[in-house]
C-alpha positions as CSV (number, residue, x, y, z in Angstrom):
1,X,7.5,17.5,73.0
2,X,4.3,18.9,71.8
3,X,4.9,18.0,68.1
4,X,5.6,14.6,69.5
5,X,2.5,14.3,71.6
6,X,-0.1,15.8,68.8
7,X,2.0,13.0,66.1
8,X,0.2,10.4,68.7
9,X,-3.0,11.7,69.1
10,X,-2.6,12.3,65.5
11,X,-2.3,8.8,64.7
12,X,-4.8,7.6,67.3
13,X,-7.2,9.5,65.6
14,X,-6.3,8.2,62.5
15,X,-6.7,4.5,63.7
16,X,-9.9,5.2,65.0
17,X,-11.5,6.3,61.8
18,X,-9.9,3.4,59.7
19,X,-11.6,1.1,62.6
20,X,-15.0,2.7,62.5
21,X,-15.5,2.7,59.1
22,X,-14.0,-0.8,58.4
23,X,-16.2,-2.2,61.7
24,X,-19.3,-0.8,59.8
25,X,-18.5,-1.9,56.5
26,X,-17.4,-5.3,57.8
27,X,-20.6,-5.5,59.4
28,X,-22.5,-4.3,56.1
29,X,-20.9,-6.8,54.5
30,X,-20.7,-9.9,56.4
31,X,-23.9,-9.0,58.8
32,X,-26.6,-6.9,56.8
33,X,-29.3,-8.6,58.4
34,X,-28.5,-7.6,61.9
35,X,-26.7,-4.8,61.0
36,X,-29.7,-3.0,63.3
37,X,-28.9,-5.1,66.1
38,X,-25.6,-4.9,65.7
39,X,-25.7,-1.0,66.3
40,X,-28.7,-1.4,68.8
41,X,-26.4,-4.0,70.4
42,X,-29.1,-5.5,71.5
43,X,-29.0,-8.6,73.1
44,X,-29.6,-11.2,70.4
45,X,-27.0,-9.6,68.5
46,X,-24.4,-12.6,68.2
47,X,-21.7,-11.6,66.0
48,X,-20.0,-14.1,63.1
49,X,-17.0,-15.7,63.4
50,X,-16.3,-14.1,59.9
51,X,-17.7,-10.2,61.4
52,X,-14.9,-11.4,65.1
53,X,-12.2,-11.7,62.7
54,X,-12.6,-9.1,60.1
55,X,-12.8,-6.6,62.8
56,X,-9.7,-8.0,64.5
57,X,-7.8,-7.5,60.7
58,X,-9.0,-3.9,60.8
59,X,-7.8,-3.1,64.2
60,X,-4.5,-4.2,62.9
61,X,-4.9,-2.3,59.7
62,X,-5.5,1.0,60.8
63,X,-2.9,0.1,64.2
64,X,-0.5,-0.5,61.4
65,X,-1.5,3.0,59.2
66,X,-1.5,4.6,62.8
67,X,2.4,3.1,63.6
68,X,3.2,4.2,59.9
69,X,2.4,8.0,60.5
70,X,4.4,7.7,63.7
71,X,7.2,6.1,62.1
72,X,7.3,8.4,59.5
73,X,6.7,11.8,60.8
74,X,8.6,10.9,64.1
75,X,11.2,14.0,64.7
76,X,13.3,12.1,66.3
77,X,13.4,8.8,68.2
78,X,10.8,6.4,66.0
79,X,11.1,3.5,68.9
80,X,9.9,6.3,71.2
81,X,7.2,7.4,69.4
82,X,5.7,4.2,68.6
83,X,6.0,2.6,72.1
84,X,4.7,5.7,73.1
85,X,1.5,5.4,70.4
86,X,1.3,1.6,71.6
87,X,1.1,2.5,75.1
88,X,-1.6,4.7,74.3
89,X,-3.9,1.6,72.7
90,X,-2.6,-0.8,75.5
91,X,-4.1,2.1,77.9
92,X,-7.1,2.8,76.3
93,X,-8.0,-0.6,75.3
94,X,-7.9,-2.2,78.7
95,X,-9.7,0.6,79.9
96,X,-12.2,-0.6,77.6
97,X,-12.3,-3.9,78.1
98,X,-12.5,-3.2,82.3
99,X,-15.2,-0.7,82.1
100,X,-17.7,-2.3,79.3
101,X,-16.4,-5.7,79.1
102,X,-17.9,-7.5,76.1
103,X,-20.7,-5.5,74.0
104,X,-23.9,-8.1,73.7
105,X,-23.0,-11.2,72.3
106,X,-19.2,-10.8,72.0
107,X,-17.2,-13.4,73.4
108,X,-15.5,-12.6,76.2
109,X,-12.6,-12.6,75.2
110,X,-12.8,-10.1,72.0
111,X,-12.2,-7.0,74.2
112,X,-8.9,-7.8,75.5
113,X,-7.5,-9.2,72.8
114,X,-8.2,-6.1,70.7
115,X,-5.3,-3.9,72.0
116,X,-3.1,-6.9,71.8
117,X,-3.9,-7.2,68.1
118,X,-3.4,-3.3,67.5
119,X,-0.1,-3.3,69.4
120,X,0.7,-6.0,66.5
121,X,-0.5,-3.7,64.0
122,X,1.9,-0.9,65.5
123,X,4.9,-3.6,65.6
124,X,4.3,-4.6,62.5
125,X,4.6,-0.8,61.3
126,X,7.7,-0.3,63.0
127,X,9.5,-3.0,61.2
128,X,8.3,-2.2,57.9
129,X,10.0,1.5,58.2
130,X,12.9,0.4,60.2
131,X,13.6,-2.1,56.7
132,X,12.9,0.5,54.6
133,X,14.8,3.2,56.2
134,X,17.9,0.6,56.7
């Protein structure tokens, strides 16, 4: 049980740092003049279509890397694990979305589709290792 709950945070973590860096690098790249306002979020900040759905791709990315380390160091029960790893983002990403709501300039609906995206991600990862292992 406790391997089986660190796996998760494990992977959580793991997401989180593919999202950070890819959310600043996406925004180095696609938004290097307001890359200051963009981490000031300041209220002019309006981000790009492009900077929306780069960081929607990494979400998925690093859900998918995250549902990959579940699937694969899973001790038992994989479908467990990663419905258990997808609750997690569905929790924590509406919990998000209810208590900040859109940063400055988001849409508003970028925060709640984020979770849904990373569930995707975690999906995503799931088939890919139930195909390989089958």
């Amino acid at each position: 049980m406790v391997r089986s709950i660190v796996l998760v945070i494990g992977a959580y973590v793991a997401m989180a740092v593919i999202v950070v860096l890819g959310t600043l690098s996406a925004a180095a790249v696609l938004e290097p003049a307001s890359l200051q306002a963009f981490t000031e979020r300041t209220a002019e900040y309006r981000p790009s279509a492009a900077y929306l759905t780069a960081n929607l791709l990494v979400s998925f990315l690093g859900a998918a890397f995250g549902g990959w380390i579940v699937a694969s160091l899973a001790p038992a029960a994989v479908r467990g694990h990663l419905l258990a790893f997808a609750a997690v983002i569905l929790l924590l990403g509406l919990l998000s979305a209810f208590a900040s709501g859109a940063a400055a300039g988001q849409p508003g609906w970028y925060p709640w589709v984020i979770p849904v995206v990373a569930i995707a991600g975690v999906a995503a990862a799931g088939a890919v290792t139930r195909r390989r292992a089958a």
